[in-house]
C-alpha positions in Angstrom: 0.0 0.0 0.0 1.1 3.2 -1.1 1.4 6.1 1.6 -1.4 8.7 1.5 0.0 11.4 0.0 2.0 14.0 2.7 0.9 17.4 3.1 3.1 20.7 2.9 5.5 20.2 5.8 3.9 22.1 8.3 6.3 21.0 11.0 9.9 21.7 10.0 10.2 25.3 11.5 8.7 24.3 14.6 11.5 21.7 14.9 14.1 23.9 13.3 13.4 27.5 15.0 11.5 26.8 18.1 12.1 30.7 19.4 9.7 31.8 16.1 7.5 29.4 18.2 7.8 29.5 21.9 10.2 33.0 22.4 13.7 33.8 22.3 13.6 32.6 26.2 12.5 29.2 25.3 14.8 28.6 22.2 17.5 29.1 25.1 16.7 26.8 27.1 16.2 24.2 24.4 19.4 24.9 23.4 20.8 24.3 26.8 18.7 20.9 26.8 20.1 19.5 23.8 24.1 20.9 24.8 23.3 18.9 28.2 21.8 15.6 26.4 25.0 16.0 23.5 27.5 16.3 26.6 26.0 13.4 28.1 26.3 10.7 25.4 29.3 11.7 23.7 31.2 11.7 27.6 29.5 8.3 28.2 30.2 7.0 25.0 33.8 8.1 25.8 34.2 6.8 29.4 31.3 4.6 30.0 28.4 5.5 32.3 30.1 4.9 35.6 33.0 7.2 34.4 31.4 10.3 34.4 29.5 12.7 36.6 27.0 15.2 36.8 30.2 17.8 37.1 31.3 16.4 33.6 28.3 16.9 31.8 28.1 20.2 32.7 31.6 21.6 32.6 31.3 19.7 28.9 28.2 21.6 28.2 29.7 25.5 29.5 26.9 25.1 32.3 26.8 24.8 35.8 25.9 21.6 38.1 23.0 24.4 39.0 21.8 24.3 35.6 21.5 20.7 34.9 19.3 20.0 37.6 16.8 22.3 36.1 17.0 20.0 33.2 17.5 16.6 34.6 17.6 14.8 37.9 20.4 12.4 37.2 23.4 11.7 34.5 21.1 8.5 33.5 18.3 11.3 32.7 20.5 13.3 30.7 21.9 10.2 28.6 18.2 8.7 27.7 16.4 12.4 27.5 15.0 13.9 24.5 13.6 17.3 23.2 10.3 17.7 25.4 9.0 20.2 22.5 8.8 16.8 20.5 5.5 15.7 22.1 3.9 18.9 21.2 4.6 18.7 17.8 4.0 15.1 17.0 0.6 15.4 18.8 -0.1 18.4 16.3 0.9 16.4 13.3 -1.5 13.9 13.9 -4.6 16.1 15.1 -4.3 18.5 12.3 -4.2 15.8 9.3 -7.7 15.9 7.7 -10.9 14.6 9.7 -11.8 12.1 6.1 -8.6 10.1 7.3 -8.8 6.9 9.2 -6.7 7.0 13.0 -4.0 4.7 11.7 -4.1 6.7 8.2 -3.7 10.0 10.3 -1.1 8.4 12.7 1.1 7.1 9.7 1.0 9.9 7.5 1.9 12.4 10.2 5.0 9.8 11.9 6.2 9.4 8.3 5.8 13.2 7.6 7.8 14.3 11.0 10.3 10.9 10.2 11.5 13.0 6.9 11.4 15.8 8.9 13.9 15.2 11.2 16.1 12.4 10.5 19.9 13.6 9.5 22.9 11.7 10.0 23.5 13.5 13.1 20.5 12.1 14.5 21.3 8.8 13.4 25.1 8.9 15.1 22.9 9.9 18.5 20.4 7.1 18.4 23.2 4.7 17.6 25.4 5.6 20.4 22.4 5.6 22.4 21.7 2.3 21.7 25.2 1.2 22.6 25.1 1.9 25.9 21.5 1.1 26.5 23.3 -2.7 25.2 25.8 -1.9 27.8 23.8 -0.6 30.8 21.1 -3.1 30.9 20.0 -0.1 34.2 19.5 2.3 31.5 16.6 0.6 29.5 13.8 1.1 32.2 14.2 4.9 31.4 14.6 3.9 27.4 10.9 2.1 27.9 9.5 5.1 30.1 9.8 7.7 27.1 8.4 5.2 24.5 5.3 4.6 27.5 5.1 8.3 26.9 4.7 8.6 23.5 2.0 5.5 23.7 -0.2 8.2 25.8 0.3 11.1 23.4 -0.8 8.7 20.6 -3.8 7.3 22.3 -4.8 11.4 23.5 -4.3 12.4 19.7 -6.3 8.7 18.2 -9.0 9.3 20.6 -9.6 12.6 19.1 -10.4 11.1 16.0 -13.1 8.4 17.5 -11.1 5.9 17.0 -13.1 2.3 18.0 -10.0 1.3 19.9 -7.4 4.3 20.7 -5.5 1.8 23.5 -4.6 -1.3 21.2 -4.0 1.2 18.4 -1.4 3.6 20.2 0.1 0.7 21.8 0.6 -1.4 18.3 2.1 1.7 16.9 4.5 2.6 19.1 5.6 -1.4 19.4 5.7 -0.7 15.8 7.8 2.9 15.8 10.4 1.2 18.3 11.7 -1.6 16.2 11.7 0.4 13.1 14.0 2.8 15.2 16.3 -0.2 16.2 16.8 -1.7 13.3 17.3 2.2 11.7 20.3 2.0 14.4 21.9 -1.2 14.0 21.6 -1.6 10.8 22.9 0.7 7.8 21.3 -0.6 4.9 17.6 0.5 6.8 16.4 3.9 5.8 14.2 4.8 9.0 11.2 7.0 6.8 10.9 4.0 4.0 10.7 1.7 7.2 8.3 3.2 9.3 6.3 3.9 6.1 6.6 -0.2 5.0 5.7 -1.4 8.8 3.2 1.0 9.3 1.2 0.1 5.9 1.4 -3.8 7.0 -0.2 -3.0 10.0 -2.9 -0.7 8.0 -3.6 -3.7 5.8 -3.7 -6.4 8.7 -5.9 -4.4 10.2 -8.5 -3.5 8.2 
């Protein structure tokens, strides 16, 4: 089955320019976010988890120890975290495709949409070395789950919107669904993550209907 067909990428400044968005406050502290989560895999990719400190992260980010903890309660945090603006927009994706759309039609187009969005090779490098040490620190992976637990309630929120007949077995297939299509993406370099999620998301469409 072919994707429906995507819509002008509403998204990509949101994700680009957040302070045309939130304020020039906001893009700040994003900014901080993302040197604190940067600082925090590349040093434990470097040293190992137990090598590094809170102190580490933040001298490696220009912040102080101050600063992180208005970000993130431990270096496991920081190492797992990801953009918080993220759930905002990938609820908006979903609730703003067209109302003739089915829930898993709206959910696919608007995942596959945000996937060309936002995937670079940067991204890739992150979610790879991410994946390494979740392989490494076993400890690690109860956080991993907890962010993808997340996403399952944004989907059902945005699904239930749309009167779907079944919001809780469809958020949680789809995000069972988004997770391996990001693990293969970062194990394996012959996977293109958009073509994937757009292939394992159309299965499920067809098994479904």
């Amino acid at each position: 089955m072919n994707a429906p067909a995507a819509s002008p990428n509403r998204h990509a400044n949101d994700l680009s320019h957040p302070g045309a968005r939130t304020g020039k406050r906001q893009e700040r502290k994003l900014a901080t976010l993302n040197a604190l989560r940067q600082a925090a895999l590349d040093l434990a990719l470097a040293y190992g988890l137990d090598g590094i400190t809170v102190h580490d992260i933040a001298v490696r980010a220009q912040v102080s120890r101050r600063t992180f903890f208005n970000y993130f309660a431990t270096k496991e945090d920081a190492v797992v975290g990801e953009n918080p603006e993220m759930a905002t927009v990938v609820h908006h994706a979903i609730t703003e495709r067209p109302d003739s759309e089915t829930p898993l039609v709206a959910v696919r187009s608007a995942l596959v949409e945000l996937a060309g969005t936002i995937v670079t090779p940067q991204m890739q490098q992150r979610i790879r070395g991410r994946h390494r040490l979740l392989t490494a620190h076993p400890e690690l992976l109860g956080r991993h789950l907890a962010r993808y637990a997340a996403f399952e309630n944004l989907l059902r929120e945005a699904i239930s919107d749309r009167d779907s007949e079944d919001p809780d077995l469809l958020a949680t297939v789809v995000t069972s669904t988004l997770r391996l299509c990001v693990q293969q993406w970062a194990t394996d370099d012959g996977v293109d993550l958009v073509q994937q999620l757009d292939r394992s998301l159309g299965t499920l469409h067809d098994g479904l209907r």
